[in-house]
N, C-alpha and C positions, 0 to 999 in steps of 0.2 A: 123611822121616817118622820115623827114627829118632831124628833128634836133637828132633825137637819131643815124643816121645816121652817121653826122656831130660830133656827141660828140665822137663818137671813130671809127677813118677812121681804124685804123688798123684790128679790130675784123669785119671791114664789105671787107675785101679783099676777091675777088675770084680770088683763086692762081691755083685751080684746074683745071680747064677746064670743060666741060659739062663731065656730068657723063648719061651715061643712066639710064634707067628704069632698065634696065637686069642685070647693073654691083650694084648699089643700091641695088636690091633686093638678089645679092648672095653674097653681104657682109654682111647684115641684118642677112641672112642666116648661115654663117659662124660664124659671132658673135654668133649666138642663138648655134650654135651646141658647140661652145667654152666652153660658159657661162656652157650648162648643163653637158660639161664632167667636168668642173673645178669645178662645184656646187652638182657635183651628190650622194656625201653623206651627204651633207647638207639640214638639214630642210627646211631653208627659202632661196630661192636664189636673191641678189638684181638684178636690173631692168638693173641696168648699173656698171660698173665693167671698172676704167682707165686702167688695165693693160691689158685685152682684148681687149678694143677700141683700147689702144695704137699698137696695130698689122694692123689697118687697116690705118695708116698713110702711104702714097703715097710720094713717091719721089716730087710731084710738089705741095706735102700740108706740106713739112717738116716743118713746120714755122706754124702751125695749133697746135693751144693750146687743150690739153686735154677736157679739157671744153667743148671749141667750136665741138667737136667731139663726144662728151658727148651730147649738146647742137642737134648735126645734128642727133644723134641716137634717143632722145627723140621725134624731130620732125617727123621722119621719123614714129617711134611706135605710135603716135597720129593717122597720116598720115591714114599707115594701122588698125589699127583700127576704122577710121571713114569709111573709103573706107568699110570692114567689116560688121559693123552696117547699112551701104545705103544698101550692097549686102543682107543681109538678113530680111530688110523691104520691098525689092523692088520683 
């Protein structure tokens, strides 16, 4: 981990500051309400969509690549989905 770290300091900056749990979870939120009004006559809707993510870019993340945004929304969807799968095994 260090050295993929090390290979690209820039993509590993944290520009934002802590975020909560609260503010995470009503962005998540906001995205999903976006996605289904912009996807709502469409059959298939994709998972992740840069011109909606591009709305949740932050004045102290302006320098945060699509990607990387793309990138923290995937994680996040894993995230709660394992959280999920524990809550209805447990």
């Amino acid at each position: 981990m260090k050295v993929n770290r090390a290979a690209n300091p820039e993509a590993n900056k944290h520009t934002s500051g802590s975020v909560s749990f609260v503010t995470h979870q009503s962005r998540l939120e906001s995205y999903s309400q976006q996605m289904t009004y912009k996807y709502a006559r469409e059959e298939k809707q994709p998972q992740l969509d840069p011109e909606v993510t591009s709305a949740f870019t932050t004045h102290g993340a302006a320098r945060t690549a699509p990607s990387e945004v793309m990138g923290f929304i995937r994680d996040e969807i894993s995230g709660l989905e394992s959280r999920l799968v524990h809550t209805m095994h447990t």
